[in-house]
C-alpha positions as CSV (number, residue, x, y, z in Angstrom):
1,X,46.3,102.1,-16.1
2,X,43.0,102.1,-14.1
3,X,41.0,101.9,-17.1
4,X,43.0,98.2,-18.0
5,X,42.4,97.5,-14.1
6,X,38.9,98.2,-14.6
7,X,38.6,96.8,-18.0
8,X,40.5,93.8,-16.6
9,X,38.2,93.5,-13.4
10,X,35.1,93.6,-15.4
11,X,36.2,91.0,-18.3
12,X,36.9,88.6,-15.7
13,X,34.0,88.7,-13.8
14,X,32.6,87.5,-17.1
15,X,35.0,85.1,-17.7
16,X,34.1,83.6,-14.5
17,X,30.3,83.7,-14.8
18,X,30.4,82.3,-18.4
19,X,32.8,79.4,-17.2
20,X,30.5,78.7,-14.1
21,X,27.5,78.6,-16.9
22,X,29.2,76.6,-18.9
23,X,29.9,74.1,-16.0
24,X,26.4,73.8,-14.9
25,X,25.2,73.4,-18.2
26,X,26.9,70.0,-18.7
27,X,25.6,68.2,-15.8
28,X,22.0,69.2,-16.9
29,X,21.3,72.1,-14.8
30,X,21.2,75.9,-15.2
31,X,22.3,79.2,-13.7
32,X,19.4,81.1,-13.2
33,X,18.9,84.6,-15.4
34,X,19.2,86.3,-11.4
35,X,22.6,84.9,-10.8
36,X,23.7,86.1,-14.4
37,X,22.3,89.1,-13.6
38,X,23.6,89.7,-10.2
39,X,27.4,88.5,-11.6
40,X,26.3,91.2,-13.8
41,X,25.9,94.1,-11.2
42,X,28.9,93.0,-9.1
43,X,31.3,93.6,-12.1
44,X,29.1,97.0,-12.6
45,X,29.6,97.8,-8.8
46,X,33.5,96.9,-9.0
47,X,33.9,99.1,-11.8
48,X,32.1,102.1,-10.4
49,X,34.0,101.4,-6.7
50,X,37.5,101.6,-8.8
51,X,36.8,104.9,-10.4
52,X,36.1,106.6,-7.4
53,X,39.6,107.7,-5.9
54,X,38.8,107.0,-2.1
55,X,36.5,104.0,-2.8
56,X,39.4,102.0,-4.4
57,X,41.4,102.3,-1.4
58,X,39.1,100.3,0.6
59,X,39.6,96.8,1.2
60,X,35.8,95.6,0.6
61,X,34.2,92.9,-1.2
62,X,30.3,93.3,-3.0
63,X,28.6,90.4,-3.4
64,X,24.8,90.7,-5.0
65,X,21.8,88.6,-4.3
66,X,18.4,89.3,-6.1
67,X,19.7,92.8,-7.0
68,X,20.7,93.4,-3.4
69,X,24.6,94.3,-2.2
70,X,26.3,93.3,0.9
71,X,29.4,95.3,1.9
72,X,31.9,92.9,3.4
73,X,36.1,93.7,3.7
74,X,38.1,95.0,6.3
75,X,37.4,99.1,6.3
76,X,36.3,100.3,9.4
77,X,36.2,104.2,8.3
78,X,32.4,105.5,8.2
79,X,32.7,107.8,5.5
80,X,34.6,105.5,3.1
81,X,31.7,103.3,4.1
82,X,28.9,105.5,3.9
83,X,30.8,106.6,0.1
84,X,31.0,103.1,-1.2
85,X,27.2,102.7,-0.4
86,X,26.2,105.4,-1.7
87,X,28.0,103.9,-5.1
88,X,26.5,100.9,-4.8
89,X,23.1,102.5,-4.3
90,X,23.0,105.0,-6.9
91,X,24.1,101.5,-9.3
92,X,21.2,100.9,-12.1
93,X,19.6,97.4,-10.6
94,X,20.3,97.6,-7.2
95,X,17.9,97.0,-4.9
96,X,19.8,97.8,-1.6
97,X,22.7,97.9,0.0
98,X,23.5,96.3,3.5
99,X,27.2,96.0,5.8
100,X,27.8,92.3,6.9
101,X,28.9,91.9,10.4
């Protein structure tokens, strides 16, 4: 079950990043290879935060800029904090990670 969740998470975070490409693409502009790349390390993120037992719990959204993460979500517990950034560090491609306030 949490490898469909997983698997499901992932495929449509690339659902969504090829239909926003494809969008873009009509009216004669382009997503830049960064943004691809940063939809790119979200999904990796979201998949790496749902195989961790007490990160899944955690009610937290990562958003990626330029191969840097921002924590944002509702969990005011340090150590399910301080685990989920450590995730999101030890990520291939990230940059940094930073809590927004």
């Amino acid at each position: 079950m949490k490898k469909h969740l997983v698997l499901f998470s992932v495929l449509m975070t690339l659902l969504l990043a090829s239909m926003t490409n494809g969008c873009a693409s009509g009216r004669g502009s382009y997503v830049p290879s960064i943004d691809r790349e940063d939809r790119a390390l979200e999904a990796l993120v979201q998949q790496r935060i749902q195989a961790d037992r007490v990160a899944r719990r955690a009610m937290v959204d990562v958003r990626v800029e330029y191969g840097f993460a921002t924590i944002r979500g509702a969990e005011d517990d340090p150590a399910v904090l301080a685990r989920i950034a450590s995730i999101i560090r030890n990520t291939p491609g990230i940059k940094g990670v930073d809590r927004a306030d």
